[in-house]
BAVEXKOL-54836 format. One record per residue (C-alpha): x, y, z. Coordinates in pm, whole numbers, plus 32768, in hexadecimal, padded with zeros to 4 digits. Example, Ala and Ser with C-alpha at 12.3 -4.5 7.8 and 13.67 -1.06 7.14 Angstrom:
BEGIN
84CE7E3E830C/85577F9682CA/
This chain:
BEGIN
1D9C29CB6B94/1D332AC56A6A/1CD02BF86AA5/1BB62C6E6A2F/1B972D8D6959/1A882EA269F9/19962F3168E2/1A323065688F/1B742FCD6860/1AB92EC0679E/1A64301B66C2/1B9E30B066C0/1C232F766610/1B0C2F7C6539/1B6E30C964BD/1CB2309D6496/1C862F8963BA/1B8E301762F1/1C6E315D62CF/1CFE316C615B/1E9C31076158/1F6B3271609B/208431B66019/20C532165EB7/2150335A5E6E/20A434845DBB/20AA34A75C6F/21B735885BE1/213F37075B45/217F376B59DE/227D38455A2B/2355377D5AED/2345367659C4/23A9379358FD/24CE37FE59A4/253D36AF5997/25483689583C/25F237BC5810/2721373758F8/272835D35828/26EF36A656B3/2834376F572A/28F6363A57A8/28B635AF566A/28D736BA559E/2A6936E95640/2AC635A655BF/29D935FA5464/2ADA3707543C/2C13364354A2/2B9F3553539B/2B5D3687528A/2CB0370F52B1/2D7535A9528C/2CBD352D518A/2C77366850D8/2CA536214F6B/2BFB34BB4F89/2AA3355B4FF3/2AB236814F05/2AE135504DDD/29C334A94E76/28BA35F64ECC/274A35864F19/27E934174F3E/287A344D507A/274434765171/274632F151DC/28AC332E5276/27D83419538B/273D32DD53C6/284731D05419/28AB32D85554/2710336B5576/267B32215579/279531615686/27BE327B5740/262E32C35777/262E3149576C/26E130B3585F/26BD31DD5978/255831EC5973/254A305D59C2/25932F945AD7/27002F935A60/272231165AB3/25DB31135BCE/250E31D05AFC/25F832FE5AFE/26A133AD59B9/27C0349E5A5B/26AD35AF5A2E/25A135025AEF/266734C95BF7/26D4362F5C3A/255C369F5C12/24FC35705CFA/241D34A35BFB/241B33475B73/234832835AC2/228631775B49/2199304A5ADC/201530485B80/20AB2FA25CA1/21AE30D75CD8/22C52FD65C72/23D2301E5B51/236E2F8C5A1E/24292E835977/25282EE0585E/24632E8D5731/23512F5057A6/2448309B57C9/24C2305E5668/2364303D55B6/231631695694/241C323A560C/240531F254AB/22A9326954A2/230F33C25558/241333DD542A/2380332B52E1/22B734C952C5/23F4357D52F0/24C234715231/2435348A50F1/23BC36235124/246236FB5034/250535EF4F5E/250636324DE4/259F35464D47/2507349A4BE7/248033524C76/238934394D3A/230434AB4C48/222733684BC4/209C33C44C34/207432644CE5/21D132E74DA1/214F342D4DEB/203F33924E6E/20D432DB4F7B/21D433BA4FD5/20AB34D14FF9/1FEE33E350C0/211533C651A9/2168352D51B6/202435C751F5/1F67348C5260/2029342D5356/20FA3533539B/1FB2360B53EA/1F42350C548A/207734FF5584/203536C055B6/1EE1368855F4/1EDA35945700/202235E557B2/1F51375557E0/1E06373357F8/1E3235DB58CC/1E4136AA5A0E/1DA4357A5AD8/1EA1343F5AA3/1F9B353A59CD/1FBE33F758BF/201E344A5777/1FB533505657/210E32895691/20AE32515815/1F6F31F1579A/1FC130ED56DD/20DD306957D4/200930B858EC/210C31645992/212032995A87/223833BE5AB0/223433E95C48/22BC35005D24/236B341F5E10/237D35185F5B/221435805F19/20FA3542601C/207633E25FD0/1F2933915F38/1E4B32365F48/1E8F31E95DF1/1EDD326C5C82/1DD133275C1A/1D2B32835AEF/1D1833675982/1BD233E9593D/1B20330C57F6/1AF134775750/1C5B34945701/1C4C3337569A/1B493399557B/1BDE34C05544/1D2A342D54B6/1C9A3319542C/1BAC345D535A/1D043527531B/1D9C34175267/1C8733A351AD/1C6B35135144/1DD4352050E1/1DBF33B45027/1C9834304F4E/1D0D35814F22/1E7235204E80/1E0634404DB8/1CD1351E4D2F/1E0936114CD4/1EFA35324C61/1DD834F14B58/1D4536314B0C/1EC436EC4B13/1F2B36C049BA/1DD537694943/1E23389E4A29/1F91389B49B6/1F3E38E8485A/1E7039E54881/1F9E3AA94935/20A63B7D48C7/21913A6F48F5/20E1397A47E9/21A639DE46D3/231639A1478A/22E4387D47D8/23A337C946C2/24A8389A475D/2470381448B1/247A36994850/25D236CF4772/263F376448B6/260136714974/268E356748A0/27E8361848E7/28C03538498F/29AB36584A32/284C36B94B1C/277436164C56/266E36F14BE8/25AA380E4B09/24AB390C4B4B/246639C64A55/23763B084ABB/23063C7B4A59/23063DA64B68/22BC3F2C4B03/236E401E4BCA/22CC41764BC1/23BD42964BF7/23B343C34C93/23D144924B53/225E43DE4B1C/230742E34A0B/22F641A44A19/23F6405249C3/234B3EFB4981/24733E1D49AC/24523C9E4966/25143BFB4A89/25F33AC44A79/267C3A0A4B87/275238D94B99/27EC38114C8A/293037BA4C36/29F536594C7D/2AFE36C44D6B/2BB238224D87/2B9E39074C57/2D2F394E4C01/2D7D3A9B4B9D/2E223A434A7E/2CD339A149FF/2BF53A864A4E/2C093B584910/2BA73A2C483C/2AA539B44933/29DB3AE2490A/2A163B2647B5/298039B0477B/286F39E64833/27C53B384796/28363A664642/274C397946A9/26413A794718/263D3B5245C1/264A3A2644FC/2517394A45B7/242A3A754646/23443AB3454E/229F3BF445D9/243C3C8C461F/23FA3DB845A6/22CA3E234644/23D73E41477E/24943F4C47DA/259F3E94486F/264A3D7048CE/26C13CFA4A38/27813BBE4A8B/27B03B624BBE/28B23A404C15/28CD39924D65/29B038944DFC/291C38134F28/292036CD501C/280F36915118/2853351A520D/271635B752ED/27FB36105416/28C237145363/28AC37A3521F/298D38AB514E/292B396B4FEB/2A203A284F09/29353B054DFE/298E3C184CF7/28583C984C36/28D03D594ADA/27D73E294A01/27D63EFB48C8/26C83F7547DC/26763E6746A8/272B3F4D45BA/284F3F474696/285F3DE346C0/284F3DA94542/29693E7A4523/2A2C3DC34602/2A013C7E4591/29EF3CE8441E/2B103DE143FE/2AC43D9F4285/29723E5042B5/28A93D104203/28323BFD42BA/28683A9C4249/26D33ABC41C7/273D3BE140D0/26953CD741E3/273B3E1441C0/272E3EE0431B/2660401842DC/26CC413043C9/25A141D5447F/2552428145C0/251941A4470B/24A941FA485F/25DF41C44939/2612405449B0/260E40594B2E/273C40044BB3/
């Protein structure tokens, strides 16, 4: 025969069952996420310079070009650790104790870890590059909306999203980053719709605002100083030995009260400068300047700067020599004659001292 259950043990059940389950683990703080990064950046960044010192003068030849190598060991390696393959765990979550988990605390399958990863590096991937091709408006465009759109989108929700601590890529994944020892709560807490609208206003921002400069830029550009070397920027760029130009103007104000206005080239240079070469290099390049800047003279000097550089996004190295010398100094060096190929004859004057 049953027993019978007495009323307050009738309530004691009662409560017990209506008591809420703690089963999923805490949600993990900033800075332990942080620290774990900083552990996987450096494991990576061993074998970025392993690679950078075998394959040296391959990803000198190939500069800017070399960022999507970062990504065949960045996107695996994130990949496959932060699934179900690896539990969840990159070598740096597990020392800090974290993983990432799906709304039902369960690892998340591997296609999910791989579209999660690509959208924490598409910002960082294309940051910085300066290569021609980026340089089309429509590109610029995109690759601004995907720098600052969604890369400010990813800073602004991984720290202001105190509550569910989701950045835009676990928002759109729906996934978690858990401290797995911590005290364990009901459930994941859900992300407040304010950050929601708030990302959603950032990149709209960021959408309308490139493109309102990509349109209007020009205009401002030629009401700069810069609007009259431009000719000399484009047959710059044009030169097959460089990545890239940037052609610019700088005063330096000395402490004598005089002052230098220099006009400032920069190149990036396919693969390493030789010594041997250099000499022409240079010479070719302030040939180019006096030749194409239209406005030359109304400079004091001229500085070139020349950089050989490789960057594959988990290690990066950058060989630069700047050179400058005052226009008149310059001419005279590359037209020991004293007449330029125009029939300009140098005229010898007085110039505020070139900066060094």
């Amino acid at each position: 025969m049953l027993n019978e259950l007495n009323p307050s043990q009738e309530n004691n059940v009662e409560k017990a069952a209506s008591e809420p389950v703690f089963t999923f683990p805490p949600i993990s703080g900033f800075w332990r996420r942080f620290l774990a990064w900083l552990l996987d950046v450096l494991i990576l960044g061993i074998i970025g310079q392993i690679i950078g010192v075998v394959f040296s003068s391959f990803l000198f030849s190939i500069g800017p070009y070399g960022r999507p190598i970062g990504l065949l060991f960045t996107i695996p390696y994130f990949g496959i650790m932060n699934s179900k393959i690896g539990g969840g765990q990159t070598v740096g979550k597990r020392i800090m104790k974290i993983a990432v988990r799906n709304k039902d605390n369960e690892p998340i399958e591997l296609w999910k870890s791989i579209i999660r990863i690509s959208l924490l590096t598409l910002p960082s991937l294309f940051n910085q590059w300066s290569i021609p091709i980026f340089q089309n408006p429509i590109v610029v465009w995109f690759l601004s909306l995907i720098i600052f759109g969604l890369g400010g989108s990813i800073f602004y929700t991984m720290i202001f999203n105190r509550k569910a601590r989701q950045g835009i890529h676990d928002l759109i994944l729906g996934t978690y980053v858990v401290y797995i020892p911590g005290k364990p709560i009901e459930s994941f807490p859900t992300t407040p719709r304010i950050h929601h609208i708030v990302t959603s206003v950032l990149i709209g921002i960021v959408a309308i605002g490139t493109m309102a400069m990509s349109l209007i830029a020009p205009s401002l550009l030629s009401k700069t100083s810069l609007a009259p070397v431009m000719s000399l920027y484009n047959v710059l760029q044009d030169d097959l030995r460089f990545f890239s130009v940037r052609v610019s103007d700088h005063t330096f104000y000395g402490s004598n009260g005089k002052t230098s206005h220099l006009l400032i080239v920069t190149v990036w240079n396919k693969g390493k400068l030789a010594e041997n070469d250099r000499k022409e290099v240079i010479e070719s390049i302030v040939k180019t300047v006096l030749e194409n800047a239209e406005n030359i003279d109304e400079y004091d000097g001229i500085q070139v700067k020349i950089t050989s550089a490789y960057d594959i996004g988990i290690a990066s190295a950058n060989l630069s020599m700047s050179f400058s010398d005052s226009i008149e100094g310059w001419r005279i060096q590359i037209y020991p004659n004293g007449s330029s190929p125009s029939g300009f004859i140098p005229f010898l004057m007085a110039k505020a001292p070139v900066a060094p």
